[in-house]
C-alpha positions in Angstrom: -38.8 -159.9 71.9 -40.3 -157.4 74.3 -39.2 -153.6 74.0 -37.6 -152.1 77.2 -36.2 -148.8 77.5 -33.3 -148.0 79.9 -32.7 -144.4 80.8 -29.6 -143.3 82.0 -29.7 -139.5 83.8 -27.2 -137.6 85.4 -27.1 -136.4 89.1 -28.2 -133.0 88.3 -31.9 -133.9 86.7 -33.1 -135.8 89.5 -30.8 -133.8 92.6 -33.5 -130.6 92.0 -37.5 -130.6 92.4 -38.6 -129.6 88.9 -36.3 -131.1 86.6 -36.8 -134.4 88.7 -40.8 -133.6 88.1 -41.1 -133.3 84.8 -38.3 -136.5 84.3 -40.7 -138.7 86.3 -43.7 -137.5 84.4 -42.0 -138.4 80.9 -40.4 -141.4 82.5 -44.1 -142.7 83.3 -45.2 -142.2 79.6 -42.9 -144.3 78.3 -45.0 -147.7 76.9 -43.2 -150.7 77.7 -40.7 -152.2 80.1 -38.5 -149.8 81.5 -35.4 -149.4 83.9 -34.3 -146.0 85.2 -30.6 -145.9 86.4 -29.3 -142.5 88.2 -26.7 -140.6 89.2 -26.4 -138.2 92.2 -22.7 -136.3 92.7 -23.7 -133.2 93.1 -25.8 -133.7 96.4 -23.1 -136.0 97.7 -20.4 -133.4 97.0 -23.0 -130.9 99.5 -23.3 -133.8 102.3 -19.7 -134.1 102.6 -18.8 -130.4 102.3 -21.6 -129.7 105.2 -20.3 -133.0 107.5 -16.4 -131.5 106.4 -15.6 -133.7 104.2 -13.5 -133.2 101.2 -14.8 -134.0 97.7 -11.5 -135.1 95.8 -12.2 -135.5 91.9 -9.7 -136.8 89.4 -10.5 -136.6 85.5 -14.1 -136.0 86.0 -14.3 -139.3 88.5 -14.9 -139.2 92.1 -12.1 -140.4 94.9 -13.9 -142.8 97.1 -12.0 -143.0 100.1 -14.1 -144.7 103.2 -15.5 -141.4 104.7 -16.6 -140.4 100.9 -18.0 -144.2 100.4 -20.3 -143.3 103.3 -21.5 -140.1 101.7 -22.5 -141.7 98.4 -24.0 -145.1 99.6 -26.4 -142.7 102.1 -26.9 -140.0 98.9 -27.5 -142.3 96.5 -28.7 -145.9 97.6 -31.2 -143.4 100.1 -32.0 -140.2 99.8 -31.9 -139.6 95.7 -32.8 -143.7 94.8 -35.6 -143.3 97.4 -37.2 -139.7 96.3 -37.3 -141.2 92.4 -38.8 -144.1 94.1 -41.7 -142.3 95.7 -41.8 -140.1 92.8 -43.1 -143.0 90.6 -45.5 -144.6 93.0 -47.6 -141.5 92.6 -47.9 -141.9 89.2 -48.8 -145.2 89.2 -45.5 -146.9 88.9 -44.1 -149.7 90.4 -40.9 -149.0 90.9 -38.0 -150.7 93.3 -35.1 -148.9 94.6 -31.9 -151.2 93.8 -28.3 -151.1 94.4 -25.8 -153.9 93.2 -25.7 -155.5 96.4 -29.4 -156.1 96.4 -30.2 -159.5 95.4 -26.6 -159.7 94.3 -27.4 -157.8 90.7 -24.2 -156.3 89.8 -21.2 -157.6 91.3 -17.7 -155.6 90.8 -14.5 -155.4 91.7 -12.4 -152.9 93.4 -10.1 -150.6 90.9 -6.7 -151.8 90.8 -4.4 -148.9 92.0 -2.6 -147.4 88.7 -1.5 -144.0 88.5 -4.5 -142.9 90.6 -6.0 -144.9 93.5 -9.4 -144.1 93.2 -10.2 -146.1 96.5 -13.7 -148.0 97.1 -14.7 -147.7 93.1 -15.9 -150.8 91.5 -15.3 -152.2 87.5 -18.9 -153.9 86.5 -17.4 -158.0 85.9 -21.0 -159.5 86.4 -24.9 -158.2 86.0 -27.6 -160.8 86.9 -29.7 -160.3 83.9 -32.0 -163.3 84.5 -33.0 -162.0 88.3 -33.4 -158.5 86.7 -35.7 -159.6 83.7 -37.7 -161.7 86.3 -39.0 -159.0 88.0 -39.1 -156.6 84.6 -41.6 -159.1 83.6 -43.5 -159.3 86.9 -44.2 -155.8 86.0 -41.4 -154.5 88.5 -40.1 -150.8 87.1 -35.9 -151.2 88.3 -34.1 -147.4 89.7 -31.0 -148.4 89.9 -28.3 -146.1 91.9 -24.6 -146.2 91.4 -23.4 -148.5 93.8 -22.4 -152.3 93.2 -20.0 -154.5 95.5 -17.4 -157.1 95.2 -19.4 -160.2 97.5 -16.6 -159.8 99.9 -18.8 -157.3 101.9 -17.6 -154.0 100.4 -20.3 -151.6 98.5 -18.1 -150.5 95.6 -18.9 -146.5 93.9 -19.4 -147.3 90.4 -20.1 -144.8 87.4 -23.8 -144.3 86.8 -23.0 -144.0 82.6 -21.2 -147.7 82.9 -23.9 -149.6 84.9 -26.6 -148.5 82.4 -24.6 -150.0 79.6 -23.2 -152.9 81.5 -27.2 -153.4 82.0 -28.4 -152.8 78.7 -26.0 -155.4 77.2 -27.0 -158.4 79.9 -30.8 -157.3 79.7 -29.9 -157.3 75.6 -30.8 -161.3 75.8 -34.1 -160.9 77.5 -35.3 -158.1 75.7 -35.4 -155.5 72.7 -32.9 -152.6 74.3 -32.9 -148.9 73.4 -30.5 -147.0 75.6 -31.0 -143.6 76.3 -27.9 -141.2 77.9 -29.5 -138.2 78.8 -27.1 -135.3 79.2 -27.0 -131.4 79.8 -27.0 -130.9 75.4 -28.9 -132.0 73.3 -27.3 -134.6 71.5 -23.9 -135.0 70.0 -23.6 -131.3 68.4 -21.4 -130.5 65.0 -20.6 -127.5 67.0 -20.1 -127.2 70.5 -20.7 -123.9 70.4 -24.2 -124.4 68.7 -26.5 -126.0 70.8 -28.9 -126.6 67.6 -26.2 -128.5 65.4 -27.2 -132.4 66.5 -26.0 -134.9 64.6 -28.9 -137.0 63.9 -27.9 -140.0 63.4 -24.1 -141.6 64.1 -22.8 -144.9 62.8 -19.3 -147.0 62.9 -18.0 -144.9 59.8 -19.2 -141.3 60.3 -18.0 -141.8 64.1 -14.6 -142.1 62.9 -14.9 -139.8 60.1 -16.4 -137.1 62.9 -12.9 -138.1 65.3 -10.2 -137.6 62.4 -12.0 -133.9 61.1 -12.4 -133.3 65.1 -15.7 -132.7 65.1 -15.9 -135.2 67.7 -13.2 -134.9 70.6 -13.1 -135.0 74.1 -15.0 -136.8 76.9 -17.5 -137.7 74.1 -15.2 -140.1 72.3 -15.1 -142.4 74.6 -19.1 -142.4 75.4 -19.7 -143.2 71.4 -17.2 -145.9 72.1 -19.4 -147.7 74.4 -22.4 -146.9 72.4 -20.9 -149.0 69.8 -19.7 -151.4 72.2 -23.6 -152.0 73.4 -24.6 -152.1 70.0 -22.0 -154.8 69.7 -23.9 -156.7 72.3 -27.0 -156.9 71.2 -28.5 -153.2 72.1 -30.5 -152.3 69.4 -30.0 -148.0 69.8 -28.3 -146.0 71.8 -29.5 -142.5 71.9 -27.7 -139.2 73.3 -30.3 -137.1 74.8 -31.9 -134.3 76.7 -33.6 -135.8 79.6 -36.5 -133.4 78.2 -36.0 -135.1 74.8 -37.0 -138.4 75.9 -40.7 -138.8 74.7 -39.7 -137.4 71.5 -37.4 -139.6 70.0 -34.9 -136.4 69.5 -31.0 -136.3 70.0 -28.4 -138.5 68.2 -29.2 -141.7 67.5 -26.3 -144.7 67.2 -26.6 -147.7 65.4 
């Protein structure tokens, strides 16, 4: 099968002129089929606060209420999909700006209302892999924002780390998958305190070892789950990254 690479960076790489520079530049170098999916909080966060809207966040995840659903389907299916866009047509990249709702791609449904009603947020139930590896292979370059929606007319928010794995896996029986998180450290680190202790390489065993000695703990546990869960479905790597790191093959690597 045919390599692809799908890259999965957070809001703050791509919200700010140079780091999104030097991303698309490295993003361009990479050989192969690729997909590129993005966040973009922290600009949506700005929009609301400046129209007077409040930015409500529970556990790390956004409340999407339908003033706040407006802020992020203009912040991210525009103005931050449609700057990387551009971006990669001047270096010679053909890339196409994609939500779910475009050519129905990743359909969702809303979050059921538990402890927390999180409001218009969509859970991934269905990625069209085969319209998504049609274009790949056309030549297409996918940038895909963090919106899907339920085919009953509503755009859904969805997290940004969840459609690149939801992604990976369906694209997983079209092509070779390494999947690439690109956070603000390095990799997974030994230490948190020491940004130079990556752990190289993390499999099923040392992942659990790492949780009991509570080396690993936190937010990241459940990151490395889905790692493994994408490996479970046919990804061959999943890598935890620097956005800076991506040429180079560095970070931790999960297989």
């Amino acid at each position: 099968m045919e390599k692809l690479t799908l890259i999965k960076v957070g809001g703050k790489i791509v919200e700010e002129e140079d780091t999104l520079r030097n991303l698309l530049h490295d993003f361009a170098k990479i050989e192969g089929h690729k997909v590129l999916v993005h966040g973009g909080g922290r600009s949506a966060s700005k929009l609301a606060s400046q129209l007077g809207i409040e930015s409500r966040m529970v556990n790390g995840r956004r409340i999407t209420d339908i003033e706040m659903l407006r802020i992020v389907t203009m912040v991210y299916g525009g103005l931050v999909n449609k700057n990387i866009v551009a971006g990669l047509q001047t270096l010679g990249i053909n890339a196409l700006g994609l939500t779910g709702a475009d050519m129905n791609l990743i359909r969702s449904a809303k979050r059921p209302v538990g402890e927390v009603d999180y409001g218009f947020v969509g859970d991934v139930k269905e990625v069209n892999a085969e319209l998504l590896a049609s274009l790949i292979q056309q030549g297409v370059v996918p940038v895909l924002a963090p919106l899907t929606h339920d085919k009953q007319g509503h755009i859904l928010n969805t997290n940004a780390d969840t459609i690149a794995g939801e992604t990976a896996k369906a694209l997983a029986r079209h092509f070779d998958v390494t999947l690439m998180f690109c956070f603000e450290k390095r990799g997974v680190l030994r230490d948190e305190n020491d940004d130079e202790s990556v752990i190289p390489q993390i499999d099923r065993q040392t992942f659990q070892q790492y949780v009991r000695t509570g080396i690993i703990q936190g937010g990241m546990i459940p990151k490395l789950e889905n790692a493994f869960q994408a490996i479970d479905a046919g990804v061959k790597e999943v890598v935890i990254t620097q956005a800076s790191e991506i040429l180079r093959g560095e970070g931790t690597h999960i297989n």
